[in-house]
N, CA, C and O atoms as a GROMACS GRO file, in nm:
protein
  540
    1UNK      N    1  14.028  10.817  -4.531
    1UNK     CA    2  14.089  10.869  -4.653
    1UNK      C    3  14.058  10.774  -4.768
    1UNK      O    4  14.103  10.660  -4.751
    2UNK      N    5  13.996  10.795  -4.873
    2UNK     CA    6  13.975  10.703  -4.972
    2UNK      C    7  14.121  10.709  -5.075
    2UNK      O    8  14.198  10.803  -5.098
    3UNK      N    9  14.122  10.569  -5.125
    3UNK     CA   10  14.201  10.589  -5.175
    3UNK      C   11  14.134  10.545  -5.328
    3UNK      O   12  14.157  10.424  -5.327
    4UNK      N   13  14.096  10.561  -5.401
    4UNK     CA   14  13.926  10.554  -5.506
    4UNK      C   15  14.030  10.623  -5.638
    4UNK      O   16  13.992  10.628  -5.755
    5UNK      N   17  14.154  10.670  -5.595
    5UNK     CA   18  14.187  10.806  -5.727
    5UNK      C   19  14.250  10.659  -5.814
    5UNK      O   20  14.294  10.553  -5.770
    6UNK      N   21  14.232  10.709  -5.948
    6UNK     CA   22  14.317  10.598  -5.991
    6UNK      C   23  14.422  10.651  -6.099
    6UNK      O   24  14.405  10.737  -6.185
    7UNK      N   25  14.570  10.550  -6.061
    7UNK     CA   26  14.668  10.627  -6.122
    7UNK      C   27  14.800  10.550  -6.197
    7UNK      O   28  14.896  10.590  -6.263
    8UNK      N   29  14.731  10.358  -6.130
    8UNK     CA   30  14.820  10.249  -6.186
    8UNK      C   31  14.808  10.224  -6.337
    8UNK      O   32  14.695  10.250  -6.380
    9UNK      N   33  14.864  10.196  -6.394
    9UNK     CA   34  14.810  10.148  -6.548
    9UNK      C   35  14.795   9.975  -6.541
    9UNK      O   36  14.857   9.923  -6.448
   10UNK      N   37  14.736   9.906  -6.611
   10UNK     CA   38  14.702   9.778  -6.584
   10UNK      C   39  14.830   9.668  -6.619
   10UNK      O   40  14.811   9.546  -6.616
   11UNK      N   41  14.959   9.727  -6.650
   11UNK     CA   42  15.065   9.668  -6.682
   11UNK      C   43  15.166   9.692  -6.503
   11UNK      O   44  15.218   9.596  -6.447
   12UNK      N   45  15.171   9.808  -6.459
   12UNK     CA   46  15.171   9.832  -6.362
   12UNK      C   47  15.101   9.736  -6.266
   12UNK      O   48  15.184   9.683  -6.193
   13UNK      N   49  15.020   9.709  -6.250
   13UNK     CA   50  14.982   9.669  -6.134
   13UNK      C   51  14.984   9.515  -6.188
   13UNK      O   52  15.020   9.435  -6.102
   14UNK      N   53  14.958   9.468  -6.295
   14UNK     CA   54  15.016   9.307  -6.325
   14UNK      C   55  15.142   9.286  -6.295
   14UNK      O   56  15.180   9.172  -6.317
   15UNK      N   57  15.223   9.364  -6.250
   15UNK     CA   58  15.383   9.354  -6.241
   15UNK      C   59  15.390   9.368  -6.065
   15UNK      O   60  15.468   9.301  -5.997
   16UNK      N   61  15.305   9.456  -6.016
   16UNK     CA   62  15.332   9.463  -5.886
   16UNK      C   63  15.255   9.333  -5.814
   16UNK      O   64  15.282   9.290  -5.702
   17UNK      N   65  15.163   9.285  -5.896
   17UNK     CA   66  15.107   9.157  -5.800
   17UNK      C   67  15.113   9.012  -5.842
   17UNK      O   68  15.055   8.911  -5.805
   18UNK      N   69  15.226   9.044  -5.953
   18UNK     CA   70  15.297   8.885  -6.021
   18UNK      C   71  15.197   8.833  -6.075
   18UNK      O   72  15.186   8.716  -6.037
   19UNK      N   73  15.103   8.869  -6.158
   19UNK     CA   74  15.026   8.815  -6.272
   19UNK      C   75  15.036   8.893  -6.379
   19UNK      O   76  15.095   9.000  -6.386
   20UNK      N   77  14.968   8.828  -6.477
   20UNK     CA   78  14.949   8.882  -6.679
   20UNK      C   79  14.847   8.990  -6.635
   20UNK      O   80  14.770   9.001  -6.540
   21UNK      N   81  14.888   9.088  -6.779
   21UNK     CA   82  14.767   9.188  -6.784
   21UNK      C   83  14.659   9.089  -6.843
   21UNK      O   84  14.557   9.154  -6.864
   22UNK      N   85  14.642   8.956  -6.877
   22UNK     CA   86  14.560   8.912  -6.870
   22UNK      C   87  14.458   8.876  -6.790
   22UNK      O   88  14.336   8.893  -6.795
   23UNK      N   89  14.547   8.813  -6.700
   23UNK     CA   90  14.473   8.772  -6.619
   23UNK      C   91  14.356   8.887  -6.546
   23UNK      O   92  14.237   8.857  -6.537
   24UNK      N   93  14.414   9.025  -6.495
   24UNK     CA   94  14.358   9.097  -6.450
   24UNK      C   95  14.263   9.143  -6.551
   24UNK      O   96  14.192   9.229  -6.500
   25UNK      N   97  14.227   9.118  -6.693
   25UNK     CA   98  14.142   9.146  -6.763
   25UNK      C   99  14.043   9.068  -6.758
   25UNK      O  100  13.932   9.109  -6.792
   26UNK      N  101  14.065   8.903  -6.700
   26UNK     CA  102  14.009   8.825  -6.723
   26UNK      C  103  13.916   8.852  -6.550
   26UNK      O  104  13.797   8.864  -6.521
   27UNK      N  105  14.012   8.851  -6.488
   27UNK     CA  106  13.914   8.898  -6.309
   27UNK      C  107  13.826   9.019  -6.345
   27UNK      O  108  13.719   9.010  -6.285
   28UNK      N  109  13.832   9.120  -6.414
   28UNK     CA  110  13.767   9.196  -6.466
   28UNK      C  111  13.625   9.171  -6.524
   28UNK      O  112  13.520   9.207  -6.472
   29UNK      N  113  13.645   9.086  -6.666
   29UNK     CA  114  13.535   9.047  -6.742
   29UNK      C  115  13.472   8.921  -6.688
   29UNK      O  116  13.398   8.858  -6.764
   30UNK      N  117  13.501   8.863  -6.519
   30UNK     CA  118  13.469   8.797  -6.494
   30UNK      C  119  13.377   8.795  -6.365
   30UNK      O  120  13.325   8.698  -6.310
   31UNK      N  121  13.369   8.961  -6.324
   31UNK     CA  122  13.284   9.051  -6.270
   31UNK      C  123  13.347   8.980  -6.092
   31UNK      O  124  13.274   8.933  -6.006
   32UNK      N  125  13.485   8.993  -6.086
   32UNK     CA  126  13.537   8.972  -5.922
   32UNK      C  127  13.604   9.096  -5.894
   32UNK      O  128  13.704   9.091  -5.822
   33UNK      N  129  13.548   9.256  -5.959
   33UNK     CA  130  13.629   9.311  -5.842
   33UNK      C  131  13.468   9.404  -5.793
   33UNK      O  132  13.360   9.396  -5.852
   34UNK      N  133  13.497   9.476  -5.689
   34UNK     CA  134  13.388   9.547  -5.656
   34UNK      C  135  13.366   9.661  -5.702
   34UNK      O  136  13.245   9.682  -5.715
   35UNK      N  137  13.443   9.756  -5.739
   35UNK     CA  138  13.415   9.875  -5.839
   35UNK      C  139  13.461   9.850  -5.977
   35UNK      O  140  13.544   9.764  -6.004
   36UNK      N  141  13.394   9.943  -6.080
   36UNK     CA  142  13.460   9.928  -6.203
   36UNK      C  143  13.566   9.984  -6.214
   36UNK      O  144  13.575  10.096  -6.164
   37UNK      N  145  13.695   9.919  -6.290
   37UNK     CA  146  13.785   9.995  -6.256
   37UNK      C  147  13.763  10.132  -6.384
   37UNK      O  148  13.681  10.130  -6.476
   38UNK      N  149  13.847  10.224  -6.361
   38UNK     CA  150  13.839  10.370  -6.425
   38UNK      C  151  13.910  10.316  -6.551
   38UNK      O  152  13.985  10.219  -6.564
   39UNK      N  153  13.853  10.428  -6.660
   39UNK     CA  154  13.924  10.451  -6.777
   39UNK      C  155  14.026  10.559  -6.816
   39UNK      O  156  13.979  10.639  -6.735
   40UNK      N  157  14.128  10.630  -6.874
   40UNK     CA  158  14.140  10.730  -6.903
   40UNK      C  159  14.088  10.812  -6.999
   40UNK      O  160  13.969  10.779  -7.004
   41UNK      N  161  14.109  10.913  -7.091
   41UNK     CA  162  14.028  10.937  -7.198
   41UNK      C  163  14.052  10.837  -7.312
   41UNK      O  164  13.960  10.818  -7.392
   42UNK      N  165  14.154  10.779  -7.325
   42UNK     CA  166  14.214  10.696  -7.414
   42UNK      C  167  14.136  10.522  -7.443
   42UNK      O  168  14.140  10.436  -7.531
   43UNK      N  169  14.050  10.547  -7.268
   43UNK     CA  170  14.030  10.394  -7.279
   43UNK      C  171  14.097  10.322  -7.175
   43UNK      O  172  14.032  10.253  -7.097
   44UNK      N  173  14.215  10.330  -7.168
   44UNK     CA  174  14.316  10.303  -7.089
   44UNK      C  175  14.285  10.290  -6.955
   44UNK      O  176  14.260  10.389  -6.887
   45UNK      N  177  14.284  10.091  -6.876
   45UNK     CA  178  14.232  10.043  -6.757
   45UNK      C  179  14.297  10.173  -6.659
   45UNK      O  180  14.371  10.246  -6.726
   46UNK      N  181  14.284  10.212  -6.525
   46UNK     CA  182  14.381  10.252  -6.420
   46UNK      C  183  14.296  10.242  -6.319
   46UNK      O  184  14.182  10.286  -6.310
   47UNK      N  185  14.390  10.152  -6.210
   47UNK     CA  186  14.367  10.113  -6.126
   47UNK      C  187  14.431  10.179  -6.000
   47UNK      O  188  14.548  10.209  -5.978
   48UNK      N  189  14.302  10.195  -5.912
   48UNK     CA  190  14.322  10.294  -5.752
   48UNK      C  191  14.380  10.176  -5.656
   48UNK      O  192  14.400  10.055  -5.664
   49UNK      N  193  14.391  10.248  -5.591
   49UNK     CA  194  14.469  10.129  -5.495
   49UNK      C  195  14.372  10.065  -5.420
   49UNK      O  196  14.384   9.943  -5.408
   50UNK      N  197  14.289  10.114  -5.373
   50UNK     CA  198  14.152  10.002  -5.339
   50UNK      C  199  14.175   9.885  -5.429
   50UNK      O  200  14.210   9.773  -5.392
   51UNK      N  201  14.143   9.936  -5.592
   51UNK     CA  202  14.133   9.792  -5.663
   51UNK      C  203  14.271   9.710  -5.615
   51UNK      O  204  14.253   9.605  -5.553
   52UNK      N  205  14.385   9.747  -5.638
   52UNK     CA  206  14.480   9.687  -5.614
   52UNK      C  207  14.450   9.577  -5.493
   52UNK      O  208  14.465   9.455  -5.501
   53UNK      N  209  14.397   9.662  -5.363
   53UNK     CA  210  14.387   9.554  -5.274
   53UNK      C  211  14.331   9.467  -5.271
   53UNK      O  212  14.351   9.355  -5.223
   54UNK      N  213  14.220   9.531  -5.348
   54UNK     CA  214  14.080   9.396  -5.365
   54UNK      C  215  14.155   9.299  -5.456
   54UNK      O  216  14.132   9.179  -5.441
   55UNK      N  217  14.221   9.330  -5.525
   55UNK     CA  218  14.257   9.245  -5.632
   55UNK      C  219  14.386   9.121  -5.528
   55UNK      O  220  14.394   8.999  -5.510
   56UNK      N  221  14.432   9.193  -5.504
   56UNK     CA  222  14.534   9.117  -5.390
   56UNK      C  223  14.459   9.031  -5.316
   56UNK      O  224  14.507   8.918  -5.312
   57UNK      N  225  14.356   9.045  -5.256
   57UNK     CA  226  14.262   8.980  -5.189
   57UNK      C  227  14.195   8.877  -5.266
   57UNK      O  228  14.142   8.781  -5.210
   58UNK      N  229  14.192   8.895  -5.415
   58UNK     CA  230  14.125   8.766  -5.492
   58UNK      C  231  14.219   8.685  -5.513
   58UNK      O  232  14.207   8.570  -5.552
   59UNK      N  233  14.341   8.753  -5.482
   59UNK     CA  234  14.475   8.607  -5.588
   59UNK      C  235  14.487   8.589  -5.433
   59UNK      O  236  14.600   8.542  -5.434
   60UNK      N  237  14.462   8.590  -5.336
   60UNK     CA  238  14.485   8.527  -5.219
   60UNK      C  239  14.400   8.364  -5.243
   60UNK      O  240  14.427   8.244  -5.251
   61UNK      N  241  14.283   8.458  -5.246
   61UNK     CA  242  14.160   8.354  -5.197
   61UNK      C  243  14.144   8.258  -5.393
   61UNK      O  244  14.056   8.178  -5.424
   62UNK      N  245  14.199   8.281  -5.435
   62UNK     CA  246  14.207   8.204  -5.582
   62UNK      C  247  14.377   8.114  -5.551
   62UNK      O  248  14.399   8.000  -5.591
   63UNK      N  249  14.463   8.187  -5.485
   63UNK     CA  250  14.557   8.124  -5.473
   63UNK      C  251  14.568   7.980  -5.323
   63UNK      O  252  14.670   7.916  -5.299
   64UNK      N  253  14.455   7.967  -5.260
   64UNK     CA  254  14.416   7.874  -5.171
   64UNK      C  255  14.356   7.786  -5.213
   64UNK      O  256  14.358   7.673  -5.164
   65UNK      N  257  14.267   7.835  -5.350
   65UNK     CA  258  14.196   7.716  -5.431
   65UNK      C  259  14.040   7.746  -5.440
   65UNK      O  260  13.978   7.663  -5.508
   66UNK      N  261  13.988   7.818  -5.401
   66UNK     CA  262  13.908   7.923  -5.404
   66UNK      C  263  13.839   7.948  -5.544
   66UNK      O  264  13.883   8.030  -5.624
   67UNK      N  265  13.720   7.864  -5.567
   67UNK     CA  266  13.692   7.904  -5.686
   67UNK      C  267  13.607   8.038  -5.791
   67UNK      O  268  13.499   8.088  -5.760
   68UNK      N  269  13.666   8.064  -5.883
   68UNK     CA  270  13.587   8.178  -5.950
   68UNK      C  271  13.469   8.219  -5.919
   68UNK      O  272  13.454   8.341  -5.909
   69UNK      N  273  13.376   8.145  -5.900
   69UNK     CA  274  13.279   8.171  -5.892
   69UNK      C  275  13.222   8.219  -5.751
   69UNK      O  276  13.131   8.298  -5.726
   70UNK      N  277  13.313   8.138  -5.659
   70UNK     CA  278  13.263   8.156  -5.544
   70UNK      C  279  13.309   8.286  -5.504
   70UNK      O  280  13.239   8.359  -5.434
   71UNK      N  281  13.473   8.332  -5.561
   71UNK     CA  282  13.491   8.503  -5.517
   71UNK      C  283  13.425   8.583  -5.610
   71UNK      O  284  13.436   8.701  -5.576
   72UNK      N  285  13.357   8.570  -5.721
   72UNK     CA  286  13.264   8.642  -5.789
   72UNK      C  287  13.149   8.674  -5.658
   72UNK      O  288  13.132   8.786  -5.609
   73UNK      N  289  13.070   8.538  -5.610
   73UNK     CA  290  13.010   8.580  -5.533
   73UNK      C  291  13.049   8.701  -5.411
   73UNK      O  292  12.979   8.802  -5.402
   74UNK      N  293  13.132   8.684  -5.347
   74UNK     CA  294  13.204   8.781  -5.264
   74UNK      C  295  13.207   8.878  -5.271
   74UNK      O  296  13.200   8.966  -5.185
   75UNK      N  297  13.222   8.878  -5.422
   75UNK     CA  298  13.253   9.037  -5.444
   75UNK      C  299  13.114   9.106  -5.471
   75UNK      O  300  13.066   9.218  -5.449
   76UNK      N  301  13.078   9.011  -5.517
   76UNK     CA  302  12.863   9.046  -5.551
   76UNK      C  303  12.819   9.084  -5.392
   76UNK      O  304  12.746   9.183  -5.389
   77UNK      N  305  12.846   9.030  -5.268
   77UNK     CA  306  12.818   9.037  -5.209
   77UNK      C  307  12.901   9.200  -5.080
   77UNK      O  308  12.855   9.271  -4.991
   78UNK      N  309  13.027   9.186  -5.144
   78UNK     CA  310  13.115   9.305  -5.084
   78UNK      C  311  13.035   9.439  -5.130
   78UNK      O  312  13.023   9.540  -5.061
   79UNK      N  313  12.982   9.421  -5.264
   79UNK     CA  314  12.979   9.518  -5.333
   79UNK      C  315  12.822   9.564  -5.305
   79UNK      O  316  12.780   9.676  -5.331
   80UNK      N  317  12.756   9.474  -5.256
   80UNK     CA  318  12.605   9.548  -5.184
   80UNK      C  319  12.599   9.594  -5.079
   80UNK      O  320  12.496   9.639  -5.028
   81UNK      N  321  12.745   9.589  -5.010
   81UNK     CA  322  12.745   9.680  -4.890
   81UNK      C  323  12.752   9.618  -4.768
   81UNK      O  324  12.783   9.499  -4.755
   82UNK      N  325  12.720   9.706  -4.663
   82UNK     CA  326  12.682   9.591  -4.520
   82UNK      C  327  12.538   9.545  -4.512
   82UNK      O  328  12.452   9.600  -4.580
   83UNK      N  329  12.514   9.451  -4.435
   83UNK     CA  330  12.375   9.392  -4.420
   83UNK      C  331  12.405   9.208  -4.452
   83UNK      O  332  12.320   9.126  -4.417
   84UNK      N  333  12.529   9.165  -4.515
   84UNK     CA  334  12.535   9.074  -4.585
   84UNK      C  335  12.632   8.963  -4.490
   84UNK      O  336  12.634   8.841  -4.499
   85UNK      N  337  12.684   9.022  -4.427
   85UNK     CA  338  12.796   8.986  -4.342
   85UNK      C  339  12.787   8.835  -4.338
   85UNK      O  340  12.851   8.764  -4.416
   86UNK      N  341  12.685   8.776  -4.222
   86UNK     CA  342  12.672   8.663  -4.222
   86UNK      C  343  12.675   8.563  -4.367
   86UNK      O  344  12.653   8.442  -4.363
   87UNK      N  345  12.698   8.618  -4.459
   87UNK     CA  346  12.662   8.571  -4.588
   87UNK      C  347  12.828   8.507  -4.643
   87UNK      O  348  12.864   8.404  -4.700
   88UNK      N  349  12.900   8.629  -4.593
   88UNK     CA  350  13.012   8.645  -4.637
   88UNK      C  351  13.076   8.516  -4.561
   88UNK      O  352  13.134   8.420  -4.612
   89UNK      N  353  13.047   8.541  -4.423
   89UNK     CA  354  13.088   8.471  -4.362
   89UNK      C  355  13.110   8.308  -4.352
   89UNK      O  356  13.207   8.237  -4.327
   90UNK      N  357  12.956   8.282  -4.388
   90UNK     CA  358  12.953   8.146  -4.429
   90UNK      C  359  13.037   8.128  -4.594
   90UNK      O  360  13.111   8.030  -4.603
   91UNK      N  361  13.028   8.196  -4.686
   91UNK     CA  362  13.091   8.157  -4.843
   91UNK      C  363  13.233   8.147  -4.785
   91UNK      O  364  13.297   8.060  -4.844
   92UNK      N  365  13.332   8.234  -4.647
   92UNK     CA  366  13.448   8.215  -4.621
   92UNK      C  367  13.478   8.085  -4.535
   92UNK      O  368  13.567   8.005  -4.560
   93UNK      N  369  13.384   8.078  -4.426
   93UNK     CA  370  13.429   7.935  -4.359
   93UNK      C  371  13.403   7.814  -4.432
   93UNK      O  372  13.457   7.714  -4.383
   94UNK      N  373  13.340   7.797  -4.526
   94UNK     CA  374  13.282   7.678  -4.602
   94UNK      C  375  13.427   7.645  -4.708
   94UNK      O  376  13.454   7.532  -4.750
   95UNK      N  377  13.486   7.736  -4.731
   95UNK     CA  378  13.661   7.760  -4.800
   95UNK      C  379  13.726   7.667  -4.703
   95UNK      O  380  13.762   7.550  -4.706
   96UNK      N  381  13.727   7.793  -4.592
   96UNK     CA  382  13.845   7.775  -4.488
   96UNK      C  383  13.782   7.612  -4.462
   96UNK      O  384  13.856   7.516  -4.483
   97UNK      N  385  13.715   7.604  -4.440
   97UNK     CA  386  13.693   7.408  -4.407
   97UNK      C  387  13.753   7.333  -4.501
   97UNK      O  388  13.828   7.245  -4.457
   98UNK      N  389  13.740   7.343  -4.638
   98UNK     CA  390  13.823   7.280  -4.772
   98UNK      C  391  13.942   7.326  -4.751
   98UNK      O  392  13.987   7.260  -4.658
   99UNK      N  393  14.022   7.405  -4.786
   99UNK     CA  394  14.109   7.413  -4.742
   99UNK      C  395  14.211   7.336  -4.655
   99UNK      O  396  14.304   7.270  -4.700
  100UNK      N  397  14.174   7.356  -4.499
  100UNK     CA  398  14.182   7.288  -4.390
  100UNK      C  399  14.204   7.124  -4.471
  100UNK      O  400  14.313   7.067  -4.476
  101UNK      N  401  14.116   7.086  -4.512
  101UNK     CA  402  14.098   6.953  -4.533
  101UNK      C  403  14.213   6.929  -4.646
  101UNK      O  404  14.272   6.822  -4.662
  102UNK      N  405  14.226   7.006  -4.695
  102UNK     CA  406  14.313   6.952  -4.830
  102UNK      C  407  14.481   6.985  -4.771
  102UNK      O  408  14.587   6.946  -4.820
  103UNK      N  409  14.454   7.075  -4.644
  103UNK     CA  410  14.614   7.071  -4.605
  103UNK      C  411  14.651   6.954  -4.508
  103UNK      O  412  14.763   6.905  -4.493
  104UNK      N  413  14.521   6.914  -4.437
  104UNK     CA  414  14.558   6.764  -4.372
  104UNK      C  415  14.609   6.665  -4.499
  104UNK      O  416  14.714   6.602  -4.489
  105UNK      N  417  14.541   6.660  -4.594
  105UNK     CA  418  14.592   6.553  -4.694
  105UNK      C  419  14.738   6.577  -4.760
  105UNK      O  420  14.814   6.485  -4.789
  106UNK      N  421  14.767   6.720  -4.779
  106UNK     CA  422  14.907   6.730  -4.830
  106UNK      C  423  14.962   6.714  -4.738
  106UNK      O  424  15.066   6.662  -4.780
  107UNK      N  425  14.978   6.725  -4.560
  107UNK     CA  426  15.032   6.686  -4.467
  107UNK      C  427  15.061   6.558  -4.446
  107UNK      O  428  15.170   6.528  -4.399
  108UNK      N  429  14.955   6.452  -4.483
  108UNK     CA  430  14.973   6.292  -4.509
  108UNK      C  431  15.060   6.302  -4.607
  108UNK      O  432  15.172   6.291  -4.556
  109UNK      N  433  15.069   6.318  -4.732
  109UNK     CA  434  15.156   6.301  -4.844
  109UNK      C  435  15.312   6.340  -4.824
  109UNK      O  436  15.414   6.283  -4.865
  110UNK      N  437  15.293   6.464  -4.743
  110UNK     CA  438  15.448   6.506  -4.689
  110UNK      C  439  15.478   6.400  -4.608
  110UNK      O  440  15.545   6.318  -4.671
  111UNK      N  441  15.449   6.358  -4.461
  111UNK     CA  442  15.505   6.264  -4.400
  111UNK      C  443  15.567   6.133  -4.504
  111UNK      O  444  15.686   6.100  -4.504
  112UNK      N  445  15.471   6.074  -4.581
  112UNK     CA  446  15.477   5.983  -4.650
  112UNK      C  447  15.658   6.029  -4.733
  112UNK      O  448  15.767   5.973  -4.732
  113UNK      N  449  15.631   6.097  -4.766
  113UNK     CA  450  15.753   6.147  -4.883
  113UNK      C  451  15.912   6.192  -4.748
  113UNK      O  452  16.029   6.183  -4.785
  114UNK      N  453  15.878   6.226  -4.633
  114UNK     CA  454  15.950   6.226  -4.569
  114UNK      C  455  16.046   6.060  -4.490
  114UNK      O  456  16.164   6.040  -4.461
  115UNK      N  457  15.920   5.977  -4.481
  115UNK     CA  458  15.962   5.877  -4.478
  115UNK      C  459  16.107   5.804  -4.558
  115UNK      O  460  16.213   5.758  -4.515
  116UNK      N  461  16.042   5.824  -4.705
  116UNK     CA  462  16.106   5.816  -4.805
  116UNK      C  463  16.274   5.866  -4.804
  116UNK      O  464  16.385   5.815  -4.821
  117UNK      N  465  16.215   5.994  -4.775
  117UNK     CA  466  16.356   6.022  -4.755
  117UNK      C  467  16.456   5.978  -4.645
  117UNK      O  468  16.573   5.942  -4.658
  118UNK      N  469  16.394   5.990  -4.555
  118UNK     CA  470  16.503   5.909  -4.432
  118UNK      C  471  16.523   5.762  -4.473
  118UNK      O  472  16.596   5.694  -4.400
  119UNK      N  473  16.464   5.699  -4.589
  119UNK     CA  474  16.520   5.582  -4.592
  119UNK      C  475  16.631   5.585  -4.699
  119UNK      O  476  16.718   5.500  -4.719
  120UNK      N  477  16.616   5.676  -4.748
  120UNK     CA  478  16.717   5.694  -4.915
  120UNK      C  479  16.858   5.737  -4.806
  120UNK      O  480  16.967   5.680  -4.818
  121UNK      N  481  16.830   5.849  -4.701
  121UNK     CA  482  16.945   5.908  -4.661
  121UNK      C  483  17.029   5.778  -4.577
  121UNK      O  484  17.152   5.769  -4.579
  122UNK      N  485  16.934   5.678  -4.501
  122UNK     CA  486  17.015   5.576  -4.507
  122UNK      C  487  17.062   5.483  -4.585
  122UNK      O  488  17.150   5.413  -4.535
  123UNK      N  489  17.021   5.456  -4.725
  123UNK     CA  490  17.071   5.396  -4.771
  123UNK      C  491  17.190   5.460  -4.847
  123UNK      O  492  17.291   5.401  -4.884
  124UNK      N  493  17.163   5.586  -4.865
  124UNK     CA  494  17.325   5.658  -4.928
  124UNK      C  495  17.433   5.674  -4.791
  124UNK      O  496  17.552   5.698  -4.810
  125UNK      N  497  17.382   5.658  -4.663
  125UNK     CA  498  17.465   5.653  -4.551
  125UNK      C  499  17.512   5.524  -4.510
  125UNK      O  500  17.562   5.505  -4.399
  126UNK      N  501  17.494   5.416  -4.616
  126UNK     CA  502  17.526   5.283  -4.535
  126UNK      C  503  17.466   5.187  -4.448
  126UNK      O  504  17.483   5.066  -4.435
  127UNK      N  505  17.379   5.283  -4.384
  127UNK     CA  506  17.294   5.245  -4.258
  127UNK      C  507  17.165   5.152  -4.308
  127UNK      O  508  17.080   5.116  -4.226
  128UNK      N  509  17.159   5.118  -4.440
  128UNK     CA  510  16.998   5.059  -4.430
  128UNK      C  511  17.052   4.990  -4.538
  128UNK      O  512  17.153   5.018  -4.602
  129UNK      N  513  16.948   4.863  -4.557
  129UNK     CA  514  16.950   4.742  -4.614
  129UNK      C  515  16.909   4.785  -4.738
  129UNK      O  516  16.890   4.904  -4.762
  130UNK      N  517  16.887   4.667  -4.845
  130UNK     CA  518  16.903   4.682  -5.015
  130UNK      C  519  16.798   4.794  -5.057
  130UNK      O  520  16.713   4.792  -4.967
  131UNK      N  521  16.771   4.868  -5.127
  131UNK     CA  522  16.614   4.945  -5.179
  131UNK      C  523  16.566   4.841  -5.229
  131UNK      O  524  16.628   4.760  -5.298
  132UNK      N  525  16.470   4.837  -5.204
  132UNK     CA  526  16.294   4.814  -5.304
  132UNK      C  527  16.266   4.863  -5.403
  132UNK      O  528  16.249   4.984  -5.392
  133UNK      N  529  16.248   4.812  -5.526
  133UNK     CA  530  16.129   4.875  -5.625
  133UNK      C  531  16.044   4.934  -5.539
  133UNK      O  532  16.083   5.049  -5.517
  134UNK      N  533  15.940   4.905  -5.478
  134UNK     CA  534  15.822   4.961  -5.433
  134UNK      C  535  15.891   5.024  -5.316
  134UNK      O  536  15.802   5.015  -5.232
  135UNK      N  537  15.957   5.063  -5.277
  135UNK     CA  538  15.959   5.187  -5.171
  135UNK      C  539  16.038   5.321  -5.214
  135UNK      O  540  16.043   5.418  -5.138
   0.00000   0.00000   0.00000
């Protein structure tokens, strides 16, 4: 069943996926979705629910850290069809590896800051000796 009809208005669907009608103008003129989205006679963006998803699918992969350019590519590449796969594949694990890596490092920083705290909770509990400047 396609779902291709389009019937959101572009204020609409900035509201359903917690961004500016900017922004979605700007994923637009910045050539990351895979179809164009439709006009009405007026001019007026409206968006099918395909776009919606695709679009959901870019503030995913933009919301991991995922840069513009690289889901531009994606979508350059979604949008020529099958044949590309392996293509896709590598522009996604080469993410998922950054990623990965940058959540081991916020994982160091959490422990670190957890530390912290079990020493504050003893020192507001009595249990631990003078604070430090440096800790």
């Amino acid at each position: 069943m396609s779902t291709r009809t389009a019937s959101r208005t572009i204020g609409e669907v900035a509201r359903e996926l917690g961004v500016s009608v900017h922004a979605l103008r700007l994923y637009e003129r910045r050539d990351l979705l895979v179809a164009p989205v439709e006009r009405d006679s007026g001019g007026r963006r409206l968006y099918s629910a395909d776009d919606v998803e695709w679009l959901q699918t870019c503030l995913y992969l933009r919301g991991i850290g995922m840069p513009l350019a690289d889901i531009a590519r994606y979508a350059e590449l979604a949008r020529a069809g099958d044949g590309n796969e392996p293509e896709r594949l590598r522009l996604l694990r080469a993410h998922l590896s950054r990623v990965e890596e940058r959540l081991e490092q916020v994982r160091g920083w959490a422990d670190a800051v957890g530390r912290k705290v079990a020493y504050y909770e003893a020192v507001v509990g009595g249990t631990a000796g003078r604070c430090e400047v440096a800790t």
